[in-house]
LUMDO-976257 format. One record per residue (C-alpha): residue number from 1; residue in one letter; z, y, x. Coordinates in pm, whole numbers. Layout:
N
num:NUM&residuo:A&Z:Z&Y:Y&X:X
...
END
This chain:
399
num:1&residuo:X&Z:21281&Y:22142&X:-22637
num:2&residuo:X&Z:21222&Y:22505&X:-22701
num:3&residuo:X&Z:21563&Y:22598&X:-22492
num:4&residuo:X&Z:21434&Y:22380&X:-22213
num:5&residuo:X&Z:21115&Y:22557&X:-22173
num:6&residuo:X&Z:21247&Y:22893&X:-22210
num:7&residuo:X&Z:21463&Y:22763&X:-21892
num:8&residuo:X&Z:21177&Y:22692&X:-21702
num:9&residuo:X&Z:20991&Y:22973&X:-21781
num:10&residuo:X&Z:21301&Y:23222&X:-21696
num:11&residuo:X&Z:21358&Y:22968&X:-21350
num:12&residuo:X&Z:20915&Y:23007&X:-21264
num:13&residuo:X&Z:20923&Y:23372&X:-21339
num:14&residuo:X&Z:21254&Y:23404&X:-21062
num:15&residuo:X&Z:21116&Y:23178&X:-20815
num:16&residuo:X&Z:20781&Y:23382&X:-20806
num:17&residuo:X&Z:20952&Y:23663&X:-20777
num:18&residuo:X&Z:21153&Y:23535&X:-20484
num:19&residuo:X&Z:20822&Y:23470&X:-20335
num:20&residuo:X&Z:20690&Y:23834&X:-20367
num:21&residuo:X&Z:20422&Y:23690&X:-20633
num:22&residuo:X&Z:20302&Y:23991&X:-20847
num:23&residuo:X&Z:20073&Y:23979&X:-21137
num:24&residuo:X&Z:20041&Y:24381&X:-21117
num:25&residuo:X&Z:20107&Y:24463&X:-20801
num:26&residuo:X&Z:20177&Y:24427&X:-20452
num:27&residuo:X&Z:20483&Y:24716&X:-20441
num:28&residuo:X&Z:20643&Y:24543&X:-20769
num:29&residuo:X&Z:20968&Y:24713&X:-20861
num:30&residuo:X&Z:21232&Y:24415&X:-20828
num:31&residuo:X&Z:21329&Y:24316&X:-21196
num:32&residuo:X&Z:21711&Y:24406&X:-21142
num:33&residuo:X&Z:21800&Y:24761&X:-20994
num:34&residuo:X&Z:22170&Y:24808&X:-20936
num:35&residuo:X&Z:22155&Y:25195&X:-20949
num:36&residuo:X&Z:22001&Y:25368&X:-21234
num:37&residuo:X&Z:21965&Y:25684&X:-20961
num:38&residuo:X&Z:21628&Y:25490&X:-20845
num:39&residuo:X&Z:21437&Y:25503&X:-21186
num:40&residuo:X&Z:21556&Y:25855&X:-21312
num:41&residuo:X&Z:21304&Y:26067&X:-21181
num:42&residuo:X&Z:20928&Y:26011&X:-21028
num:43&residuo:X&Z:21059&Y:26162&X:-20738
num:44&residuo:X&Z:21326&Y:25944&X:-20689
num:45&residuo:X&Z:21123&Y:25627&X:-20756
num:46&residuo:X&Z:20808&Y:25724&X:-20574
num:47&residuo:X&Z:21101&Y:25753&X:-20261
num:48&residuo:X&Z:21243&Y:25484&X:-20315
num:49&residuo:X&Z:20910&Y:25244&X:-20285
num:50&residuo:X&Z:20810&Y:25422&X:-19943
num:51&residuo:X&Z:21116&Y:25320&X:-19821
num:52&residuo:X&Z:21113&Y:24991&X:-19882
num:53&residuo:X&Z:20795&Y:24935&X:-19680
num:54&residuo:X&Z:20891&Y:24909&X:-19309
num:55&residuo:X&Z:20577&Y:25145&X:-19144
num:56&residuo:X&Z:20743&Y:25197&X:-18802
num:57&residuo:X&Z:20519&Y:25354&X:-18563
num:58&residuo:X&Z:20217&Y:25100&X:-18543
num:59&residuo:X&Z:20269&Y:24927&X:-18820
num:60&residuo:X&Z:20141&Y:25197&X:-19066
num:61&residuo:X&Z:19891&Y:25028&X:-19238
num:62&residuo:X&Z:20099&Y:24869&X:-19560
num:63&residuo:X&Z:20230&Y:25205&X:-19609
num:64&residuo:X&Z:19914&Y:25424&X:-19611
num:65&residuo:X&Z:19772&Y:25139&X:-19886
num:66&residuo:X&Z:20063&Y:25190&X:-20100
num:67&residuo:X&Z:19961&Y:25592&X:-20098
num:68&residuo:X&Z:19580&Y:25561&X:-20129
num:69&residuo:X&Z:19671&Y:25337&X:-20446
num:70&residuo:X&Z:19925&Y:25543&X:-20531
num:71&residuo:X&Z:19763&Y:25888&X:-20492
num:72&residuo:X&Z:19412&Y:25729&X:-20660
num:73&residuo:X&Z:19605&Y:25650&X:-20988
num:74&residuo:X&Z:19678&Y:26012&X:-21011
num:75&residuo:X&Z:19340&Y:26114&X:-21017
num:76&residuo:X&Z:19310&Y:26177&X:-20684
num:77&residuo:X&Z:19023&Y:26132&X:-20435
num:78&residuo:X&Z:19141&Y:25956&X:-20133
num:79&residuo:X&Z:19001&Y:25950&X:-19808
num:80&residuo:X&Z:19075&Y:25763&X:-19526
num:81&residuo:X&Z:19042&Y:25801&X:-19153
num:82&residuo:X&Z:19048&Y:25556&X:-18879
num:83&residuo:X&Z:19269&Y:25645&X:-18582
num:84&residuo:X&Z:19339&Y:25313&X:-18387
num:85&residuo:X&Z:19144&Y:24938&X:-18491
num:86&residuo:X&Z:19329&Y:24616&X:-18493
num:87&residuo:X&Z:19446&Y:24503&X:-18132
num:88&residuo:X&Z:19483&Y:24845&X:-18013
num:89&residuo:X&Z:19768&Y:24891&X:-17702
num:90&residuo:X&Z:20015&Y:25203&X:-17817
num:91&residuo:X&Z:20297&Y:25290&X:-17627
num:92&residuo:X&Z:20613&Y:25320&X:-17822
num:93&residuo:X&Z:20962&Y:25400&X:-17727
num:94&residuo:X&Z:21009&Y:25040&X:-17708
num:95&residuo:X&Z:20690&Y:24975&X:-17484
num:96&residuo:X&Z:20319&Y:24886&X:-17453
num:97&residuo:X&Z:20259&Y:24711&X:-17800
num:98&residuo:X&Z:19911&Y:24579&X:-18024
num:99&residuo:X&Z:19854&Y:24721&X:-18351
num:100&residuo:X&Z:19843&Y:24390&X:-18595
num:101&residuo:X&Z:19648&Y:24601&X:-18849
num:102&residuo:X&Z:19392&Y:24931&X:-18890
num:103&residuo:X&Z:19543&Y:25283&X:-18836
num:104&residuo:X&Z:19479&Y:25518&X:-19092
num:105&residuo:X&Z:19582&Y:25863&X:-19202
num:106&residuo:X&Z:19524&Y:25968&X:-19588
num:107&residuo:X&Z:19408&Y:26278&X:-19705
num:108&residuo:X&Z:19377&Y:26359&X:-20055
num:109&residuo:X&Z:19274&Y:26647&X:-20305
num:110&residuo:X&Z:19182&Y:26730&X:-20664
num:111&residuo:X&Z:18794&Y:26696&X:-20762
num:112&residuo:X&Z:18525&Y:26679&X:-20506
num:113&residuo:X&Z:18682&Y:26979&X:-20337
num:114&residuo:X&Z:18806&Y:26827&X:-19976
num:115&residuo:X&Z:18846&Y:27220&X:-19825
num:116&residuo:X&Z:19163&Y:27358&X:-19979
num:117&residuo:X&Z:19310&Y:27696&X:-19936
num:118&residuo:X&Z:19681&Y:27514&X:-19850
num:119&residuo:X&Z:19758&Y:27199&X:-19679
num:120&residuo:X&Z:20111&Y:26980&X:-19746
num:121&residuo:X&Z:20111&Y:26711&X:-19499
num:122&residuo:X&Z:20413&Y:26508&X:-19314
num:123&residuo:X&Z:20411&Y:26178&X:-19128
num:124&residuo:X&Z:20407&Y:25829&X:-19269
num:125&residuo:X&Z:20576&Y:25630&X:-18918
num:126&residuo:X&Z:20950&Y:25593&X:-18834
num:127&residuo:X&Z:21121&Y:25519&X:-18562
num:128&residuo:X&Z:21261&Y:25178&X:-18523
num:129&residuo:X&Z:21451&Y:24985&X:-18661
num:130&residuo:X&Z:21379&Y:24932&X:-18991
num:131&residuo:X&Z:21690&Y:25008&X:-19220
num:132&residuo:X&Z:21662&Y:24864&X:-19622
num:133&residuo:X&Z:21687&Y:25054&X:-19890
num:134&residuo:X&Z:22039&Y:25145&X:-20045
num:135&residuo:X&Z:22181&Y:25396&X:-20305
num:136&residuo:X&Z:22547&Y:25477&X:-20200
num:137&residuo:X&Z:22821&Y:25631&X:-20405
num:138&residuo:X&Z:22748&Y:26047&X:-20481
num:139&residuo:X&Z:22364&Y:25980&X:-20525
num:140&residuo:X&Z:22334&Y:25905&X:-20131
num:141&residuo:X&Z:22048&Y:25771&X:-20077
num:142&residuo:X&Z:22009&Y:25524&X:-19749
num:143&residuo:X&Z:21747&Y:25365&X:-19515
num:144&residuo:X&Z:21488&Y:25419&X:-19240
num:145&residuo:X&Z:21241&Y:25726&X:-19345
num:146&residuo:X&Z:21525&Y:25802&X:-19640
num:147&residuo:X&Z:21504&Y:26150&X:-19435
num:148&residuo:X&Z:21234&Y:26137&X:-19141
num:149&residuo:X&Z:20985&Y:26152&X:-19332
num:150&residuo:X&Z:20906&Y:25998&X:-19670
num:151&residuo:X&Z:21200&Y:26240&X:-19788
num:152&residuo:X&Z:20905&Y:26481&X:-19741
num:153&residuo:X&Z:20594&Y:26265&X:-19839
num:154&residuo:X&Z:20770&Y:26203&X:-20201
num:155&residuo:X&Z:20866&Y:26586&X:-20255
num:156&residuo:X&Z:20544&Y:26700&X:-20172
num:157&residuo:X&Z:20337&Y:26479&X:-20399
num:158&residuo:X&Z:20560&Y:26513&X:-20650
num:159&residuo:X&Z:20583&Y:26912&X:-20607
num:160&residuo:X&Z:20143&Y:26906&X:-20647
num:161&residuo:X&Z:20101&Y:26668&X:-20924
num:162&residuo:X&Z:20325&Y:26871&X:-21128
num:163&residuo:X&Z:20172&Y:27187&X:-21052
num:164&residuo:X&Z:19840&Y:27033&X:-21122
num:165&residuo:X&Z:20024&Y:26899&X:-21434
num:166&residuo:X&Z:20077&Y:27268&X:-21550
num:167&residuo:X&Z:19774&Y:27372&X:-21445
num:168&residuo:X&Z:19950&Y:27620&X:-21204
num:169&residuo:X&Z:19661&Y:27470&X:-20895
num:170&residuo:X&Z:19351&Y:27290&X:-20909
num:171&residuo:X&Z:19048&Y:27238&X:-20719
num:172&residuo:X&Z:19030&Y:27354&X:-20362
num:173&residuo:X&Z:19356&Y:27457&X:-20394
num:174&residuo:X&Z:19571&Y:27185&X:-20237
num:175&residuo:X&Z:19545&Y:26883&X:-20013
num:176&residuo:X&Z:19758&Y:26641&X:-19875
num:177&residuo:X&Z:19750&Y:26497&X:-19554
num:178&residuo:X&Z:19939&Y:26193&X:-19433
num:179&residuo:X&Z:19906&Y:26082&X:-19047
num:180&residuo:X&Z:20055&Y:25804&X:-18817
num:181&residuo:X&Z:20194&Y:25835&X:-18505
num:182&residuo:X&Z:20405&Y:26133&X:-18537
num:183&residuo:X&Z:20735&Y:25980&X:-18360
num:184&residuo:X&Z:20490&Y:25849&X:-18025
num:185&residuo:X&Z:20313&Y:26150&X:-17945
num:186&residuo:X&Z:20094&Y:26255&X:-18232
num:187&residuo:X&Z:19790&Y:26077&X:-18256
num:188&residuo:X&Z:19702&Y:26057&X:-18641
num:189&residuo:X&Z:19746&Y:26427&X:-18617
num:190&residuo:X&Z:19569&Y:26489&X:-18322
num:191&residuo:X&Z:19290&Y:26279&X:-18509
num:192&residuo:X&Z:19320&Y:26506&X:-18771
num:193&residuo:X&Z:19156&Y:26760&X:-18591
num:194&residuo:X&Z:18822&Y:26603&X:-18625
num:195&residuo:X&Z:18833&Y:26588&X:-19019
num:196&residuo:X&Z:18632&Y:26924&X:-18989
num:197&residuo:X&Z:18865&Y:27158&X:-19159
num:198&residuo:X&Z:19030&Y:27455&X:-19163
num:199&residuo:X&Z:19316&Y:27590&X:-19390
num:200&residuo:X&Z:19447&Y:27922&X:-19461
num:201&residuo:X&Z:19821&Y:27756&X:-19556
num:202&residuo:X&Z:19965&Y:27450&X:-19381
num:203&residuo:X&Z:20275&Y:27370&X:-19505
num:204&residuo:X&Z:20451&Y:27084&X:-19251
num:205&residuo:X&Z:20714&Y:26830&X:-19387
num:206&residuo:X&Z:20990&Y:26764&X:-19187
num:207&residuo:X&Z:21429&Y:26752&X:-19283
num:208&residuo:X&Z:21536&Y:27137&X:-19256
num:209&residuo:X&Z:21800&Y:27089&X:-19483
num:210&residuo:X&Z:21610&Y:27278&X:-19744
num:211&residuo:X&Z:21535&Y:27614&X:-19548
num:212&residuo:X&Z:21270&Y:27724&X:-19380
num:213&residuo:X&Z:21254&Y:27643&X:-19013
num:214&residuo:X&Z:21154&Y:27986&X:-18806
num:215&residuo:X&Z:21058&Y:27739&X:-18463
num:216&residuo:X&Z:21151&Y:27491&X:-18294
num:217&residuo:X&Z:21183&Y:27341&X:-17924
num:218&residuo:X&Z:20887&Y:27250&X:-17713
num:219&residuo:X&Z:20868&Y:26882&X:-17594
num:220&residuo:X&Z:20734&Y:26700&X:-17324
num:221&residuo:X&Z:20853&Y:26290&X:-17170
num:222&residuo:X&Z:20818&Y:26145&X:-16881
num:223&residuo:X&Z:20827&Y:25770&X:-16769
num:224&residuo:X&Z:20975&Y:25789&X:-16343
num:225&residuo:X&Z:20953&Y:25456&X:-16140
num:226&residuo:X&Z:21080&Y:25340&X:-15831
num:227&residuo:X&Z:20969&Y:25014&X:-15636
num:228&residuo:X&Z:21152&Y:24822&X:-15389
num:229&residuo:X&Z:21162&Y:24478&X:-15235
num:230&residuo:X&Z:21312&Y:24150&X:-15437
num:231&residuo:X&Z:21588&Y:23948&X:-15176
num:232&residuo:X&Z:21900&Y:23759&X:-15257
num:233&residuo:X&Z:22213&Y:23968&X:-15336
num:234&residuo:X&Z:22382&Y:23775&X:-15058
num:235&residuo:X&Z:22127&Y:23965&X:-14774
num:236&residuo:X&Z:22052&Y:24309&X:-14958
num:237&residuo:X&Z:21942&Y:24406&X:-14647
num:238&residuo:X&Z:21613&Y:24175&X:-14686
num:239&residuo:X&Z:21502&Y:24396&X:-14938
num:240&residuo:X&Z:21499&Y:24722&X:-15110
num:241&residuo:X&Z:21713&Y:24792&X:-15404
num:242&residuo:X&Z:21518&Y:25004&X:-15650
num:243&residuo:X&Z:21778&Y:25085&X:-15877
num:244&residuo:X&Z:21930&Y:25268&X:-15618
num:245&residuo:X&Z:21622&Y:25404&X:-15561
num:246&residuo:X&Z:21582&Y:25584&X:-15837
num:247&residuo:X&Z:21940&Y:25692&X:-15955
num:248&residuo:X&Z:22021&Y:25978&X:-15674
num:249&residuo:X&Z:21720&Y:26121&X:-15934
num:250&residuo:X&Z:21812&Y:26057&X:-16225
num:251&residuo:X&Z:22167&Y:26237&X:-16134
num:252&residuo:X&Z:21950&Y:26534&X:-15996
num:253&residuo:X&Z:21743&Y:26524&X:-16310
num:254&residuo:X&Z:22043&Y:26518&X:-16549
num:255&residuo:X&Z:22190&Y:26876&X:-16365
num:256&residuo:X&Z:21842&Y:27002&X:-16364
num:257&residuo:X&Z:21904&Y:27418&X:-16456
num:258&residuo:X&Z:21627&Y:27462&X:-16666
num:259&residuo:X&Z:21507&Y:27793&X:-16849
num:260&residuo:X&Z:21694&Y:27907&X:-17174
num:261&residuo:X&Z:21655&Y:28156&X:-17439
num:262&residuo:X&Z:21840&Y:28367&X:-17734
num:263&residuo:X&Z:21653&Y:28175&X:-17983
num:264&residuo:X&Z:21694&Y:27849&X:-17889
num:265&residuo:X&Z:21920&Y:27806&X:-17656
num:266&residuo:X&Z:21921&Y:27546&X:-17309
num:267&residuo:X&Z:21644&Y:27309&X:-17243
num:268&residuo:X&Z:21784&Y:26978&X:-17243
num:269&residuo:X&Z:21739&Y:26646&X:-17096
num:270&residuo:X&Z:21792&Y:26341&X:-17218
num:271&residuo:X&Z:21757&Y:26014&X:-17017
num:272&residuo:X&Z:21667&Y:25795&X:-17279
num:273&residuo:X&Z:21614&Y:25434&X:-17173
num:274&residuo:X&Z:21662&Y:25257&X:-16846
num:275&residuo:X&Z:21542&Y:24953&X:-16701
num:276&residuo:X&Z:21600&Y:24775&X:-16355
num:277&residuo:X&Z:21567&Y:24467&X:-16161
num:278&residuo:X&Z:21666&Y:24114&X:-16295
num:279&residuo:X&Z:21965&Y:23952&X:-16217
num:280&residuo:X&Z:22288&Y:24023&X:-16093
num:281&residuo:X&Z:22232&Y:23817&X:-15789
num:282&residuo:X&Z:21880&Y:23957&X:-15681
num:283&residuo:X&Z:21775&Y:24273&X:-15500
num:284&residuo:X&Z:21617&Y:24477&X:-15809
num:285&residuo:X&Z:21255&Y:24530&X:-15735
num:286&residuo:X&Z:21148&Y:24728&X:-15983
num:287&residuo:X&Z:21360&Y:25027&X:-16184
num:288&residuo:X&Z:21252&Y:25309&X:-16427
num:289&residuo:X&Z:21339&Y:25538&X:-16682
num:290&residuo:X&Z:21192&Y:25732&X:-16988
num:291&residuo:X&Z:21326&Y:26055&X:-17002
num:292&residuo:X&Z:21243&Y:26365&X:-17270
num:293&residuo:X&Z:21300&Y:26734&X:-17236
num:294&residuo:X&Z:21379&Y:26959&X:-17499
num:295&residuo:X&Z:21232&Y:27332&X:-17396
num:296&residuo:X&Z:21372&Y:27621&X:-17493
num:297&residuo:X&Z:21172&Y:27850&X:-17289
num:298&residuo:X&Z:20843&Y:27866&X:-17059
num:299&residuo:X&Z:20583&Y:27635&X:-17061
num:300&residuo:X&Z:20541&Y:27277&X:-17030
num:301&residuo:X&Z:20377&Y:27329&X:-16714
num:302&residuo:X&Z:20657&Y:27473&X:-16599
num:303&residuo:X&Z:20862&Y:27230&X:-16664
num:304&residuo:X&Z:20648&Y:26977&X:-16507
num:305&residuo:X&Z:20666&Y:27149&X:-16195
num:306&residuo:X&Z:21023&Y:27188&X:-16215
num:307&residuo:X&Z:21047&Y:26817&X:-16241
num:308&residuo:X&Z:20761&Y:26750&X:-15998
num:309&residuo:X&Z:20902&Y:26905&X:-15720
num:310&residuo:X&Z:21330&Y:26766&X:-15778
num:311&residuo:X&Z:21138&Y:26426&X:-15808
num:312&residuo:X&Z:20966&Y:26450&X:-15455
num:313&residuo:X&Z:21275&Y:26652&X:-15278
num:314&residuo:X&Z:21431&Y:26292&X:-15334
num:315&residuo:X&Z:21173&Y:26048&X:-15255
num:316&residuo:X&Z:20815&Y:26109&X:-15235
num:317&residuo:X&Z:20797&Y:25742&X:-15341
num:318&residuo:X&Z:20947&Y:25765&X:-15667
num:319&residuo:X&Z:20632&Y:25760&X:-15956
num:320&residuo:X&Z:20634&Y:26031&X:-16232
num:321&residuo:X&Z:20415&Y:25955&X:-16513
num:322&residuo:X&Z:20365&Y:26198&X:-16837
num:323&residuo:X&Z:20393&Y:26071&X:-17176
num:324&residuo:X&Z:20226&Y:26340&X:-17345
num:325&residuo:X&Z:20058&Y:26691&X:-17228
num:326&residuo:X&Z:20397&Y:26851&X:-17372
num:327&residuo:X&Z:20442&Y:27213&X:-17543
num:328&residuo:X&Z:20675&Y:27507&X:-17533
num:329&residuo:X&Z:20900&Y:27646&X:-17813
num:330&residuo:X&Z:20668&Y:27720&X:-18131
num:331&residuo:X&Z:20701&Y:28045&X:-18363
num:332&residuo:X&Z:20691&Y:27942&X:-18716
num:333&residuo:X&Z:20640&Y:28155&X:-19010
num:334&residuo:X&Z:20902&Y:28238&X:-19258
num:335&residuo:X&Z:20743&Y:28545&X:-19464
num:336&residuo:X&Z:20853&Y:28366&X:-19782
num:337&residuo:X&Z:21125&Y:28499&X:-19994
num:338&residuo:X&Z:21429&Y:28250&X:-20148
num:339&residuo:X&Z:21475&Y:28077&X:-19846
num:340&residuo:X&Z:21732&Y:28066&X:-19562
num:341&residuo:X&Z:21578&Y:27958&X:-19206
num:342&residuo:X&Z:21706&Y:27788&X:-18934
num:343&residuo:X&Z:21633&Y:27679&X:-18609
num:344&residuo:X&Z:21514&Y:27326&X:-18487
num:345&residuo:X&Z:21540&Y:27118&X:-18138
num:346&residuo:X&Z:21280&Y:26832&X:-18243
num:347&residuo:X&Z:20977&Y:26840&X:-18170
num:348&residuo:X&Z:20668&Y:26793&X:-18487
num:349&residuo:X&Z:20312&Y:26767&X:-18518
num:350&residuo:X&Z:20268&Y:27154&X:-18576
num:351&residuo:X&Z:20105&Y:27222&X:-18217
num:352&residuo:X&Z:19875&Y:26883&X:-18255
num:353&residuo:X&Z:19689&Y:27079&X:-18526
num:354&residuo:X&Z:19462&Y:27296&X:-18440
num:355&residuo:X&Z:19360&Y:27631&X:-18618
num:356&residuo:X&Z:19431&Y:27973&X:-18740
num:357&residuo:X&Z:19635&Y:27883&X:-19039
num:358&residuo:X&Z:19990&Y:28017&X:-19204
num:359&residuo:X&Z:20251&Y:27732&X:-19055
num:360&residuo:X&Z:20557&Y:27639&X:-19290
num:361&residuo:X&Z:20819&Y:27398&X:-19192
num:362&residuo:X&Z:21063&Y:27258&X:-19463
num:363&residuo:X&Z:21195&Y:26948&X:-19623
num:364&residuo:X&Z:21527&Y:26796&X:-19747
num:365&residuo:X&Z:21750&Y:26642&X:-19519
num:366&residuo:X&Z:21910&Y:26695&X:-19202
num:367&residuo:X&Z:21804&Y:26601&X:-18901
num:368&residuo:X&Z:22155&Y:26494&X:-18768
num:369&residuo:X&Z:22117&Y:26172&X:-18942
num:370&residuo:X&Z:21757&Y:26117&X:-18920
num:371&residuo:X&Z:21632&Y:25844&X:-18640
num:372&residuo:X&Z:22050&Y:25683&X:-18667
num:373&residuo:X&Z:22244&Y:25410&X:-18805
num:374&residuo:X&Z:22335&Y:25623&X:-19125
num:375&residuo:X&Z:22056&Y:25813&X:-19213
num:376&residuo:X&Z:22027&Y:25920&X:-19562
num:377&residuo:X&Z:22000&Y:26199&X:-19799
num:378&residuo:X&Z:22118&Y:26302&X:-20140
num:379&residuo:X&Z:21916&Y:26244&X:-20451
num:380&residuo:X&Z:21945&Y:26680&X:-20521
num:381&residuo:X&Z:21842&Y:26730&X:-20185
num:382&residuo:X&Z:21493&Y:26609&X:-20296
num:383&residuo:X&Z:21447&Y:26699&X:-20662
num:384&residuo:X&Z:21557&Y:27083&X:-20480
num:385&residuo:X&Z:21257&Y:27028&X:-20222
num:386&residuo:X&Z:21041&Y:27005&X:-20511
num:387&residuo:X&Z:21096&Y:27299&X:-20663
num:388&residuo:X&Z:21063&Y:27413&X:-20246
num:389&residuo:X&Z:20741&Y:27301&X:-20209
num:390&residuo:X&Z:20644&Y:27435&X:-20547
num:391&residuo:X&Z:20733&Y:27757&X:-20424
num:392&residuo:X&Z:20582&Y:27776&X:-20108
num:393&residuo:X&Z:20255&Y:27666&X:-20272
num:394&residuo:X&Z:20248&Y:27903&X:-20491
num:395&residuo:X&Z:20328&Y:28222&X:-20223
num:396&residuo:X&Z:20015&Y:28040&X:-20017
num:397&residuo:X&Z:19788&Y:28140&X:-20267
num:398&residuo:X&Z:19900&Y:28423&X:-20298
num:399&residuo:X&Z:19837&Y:28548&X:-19955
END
């Protein structure tokens, strides 16, 4: 009798786990871990349960609840801030979609202290599609956010509580920040701007491979659309084909000589997704495209012209609309010694925050595998950024 009820108990205690049922907590390690890797170090672990929560850009919300719990139990104080209700429409790379849940960003600090000197904050959204979680041989560590960005929301927290740990910072020293929306234009940090508050240090998380980024490209997208008439393929001449429409400018576009510079090279663009018509057998009636520019020199506005006027030279018809206001290249500070720097062509949420602050870009990783198939970084990668982020902490409070 007394094997028979251990059974059951063992066979209860797998099925509710099968069924996500947690006495202790929602984000309940799974009672079997194949690699040791993931329970070695917090900052390993504390990575490993952001990843395993899909937050692709929208669908923030069960991530930011894992950090306010997370951050609270470390004697935090967490505040939230609204930045899109339930049922709101964002546009996504994928499309017009509705947020299923509240939009949030986090921001936490030590004590009643919500001004601090220095600022760590990165961005809680991925791109699509979600990847799982997945330790591969030499301590590689795989999955969606694995490098863009919870590589960089781990290290940092990890990097403050153990400076607060040694006593090394404490109140009004540091905060943390985490925002949605980074990968569709910015709007948790653009939100952010109406928290009220002003930093002398802001120190932005995103995969420089462990140096110090000295600037990166400027950005701005643009949706173009062409409409024609819908006929049968057999009589094209009943209608008005918009694909072809629209592709003499998308060729133009693609040999577009844009401005360049020493520091970071061409502007590029990239014609990113395409869409057009219905069927094989109908006169397409409808065609567009979503294309992104990478600037290396000028100004957006330039750019826009640029585009503007190759647009209308081909058909005055053809519909440009702008994704985002856009930016040039941005100047980033590297005044911090034990670091090598590079240069970046991604755009970040450095020019959506406003102020006269220090701005620090670093994080483990490399961007060549973020937003792919493989991404993934290496478990010394991100115990390294720790000591990283300890360090450029410490130099910010300095100043």
């Amino acid at each position: 009798m007394k094997l028979l009820c251990v059974a059951c108990i063992v066979a209860l205690l797998s099925s509710a786990h099968a069924n996500g049922v947690s006495s202790s907590s929602t984000y309940q390690r799974p009672l079997h871990d194949d690699s040791e890797i993931t329970n070695s170090s917090p900052v390993l672990a504390l990575h490993r349960d952001l990843i395993q929560i899909e937050s692709i850009s929208g669908n923030e919300h069960a991530v930011g609840r894992f950090l306010r719990h997370y951050l609270s139990t470390y004697n935090l104080t967490v505040e939230t801030q609204p930045v899109s209700p339930v049922g709101a429409k964002l546009r996504t790379a994928s499309g017009l979609i509705k947020t299923k849940h509240e939009r949030q960003n986090i921001l936490a600090y030590r004590g009643d202290k919500r001004k601090t000197r220095t600022l760590l904050t990165s961005h809680m959204d991925t791109v699509p599609p979600f990847l799982p979680y997945k330790v591969k041989p030499h301590h590689d560590i795989w999955g969606r956010g694995s490098v863009d960005d919870k590589g960089c929301i781990a290290t940092q927290i990890i990097a403050l509580q153990e400076l607060l740990d040694s006593k090394e910072v404490g109140d009004g020293d540091v905060g943390l920040l985490f925002v949605v929306g980074e990968e569709i234009g910015g709007d948790g940090m653009v939100k952010a701007n109406k928290l009220d508050l002003a930093w002398e240090t802001v120190i932005f998380g995103e995969p420089t491979e462990l140096k110090l980024a000295s600037g990166h490209k400027g950005n701005i997208g643009f949706n173009i659309k062409a409409e024609g008439k819908a006929a049968h393929s057999g009589y094209p001449w009943l209608g008005v084909n918009a694909n072809s429409l629209l592709l003499p400018a998308l060729v133009k576009l693609d040999n577009l000589k844009l401005p360049e510079s020493k520091k970071y090279g061409n502007t590029t663009v990239n014609i990113g997704r395409m869409e057009g018509g219905v069927a094989g057998n109908v006169v397409a009636e409808m065609a567009s495209a979503q294309i992104q520019i990478r600037i290396a020199a000028g100004s957006a506005e330039d750019v826009k012209k640029t585009v503007l006027d190759t647009v209308r030279s081909i058909d005055k018809g053809l519909k440009v609309e702008w994704l985002n206001k856009g930016y040039g290249p941005v100047d980033i500070d590297t005044d911090v010694d034990g670091f090598d720097t590079i240069v970046v062509n991604y755009g970040t949420d450095i020019p959506n925050l406003k102020g006269d602050h220090k701005r620090y870009l670093y994080g483990p990783g490399s961007i060549l595998v973020a937003h792919s198939d493989h991404e993934h970084v290496s478990a010394s990668d991100l115990k390294e950024a720790v000591e990283g982020y300890k360090t450029l902490i410490r130099a910010s409070l300095k100043k």
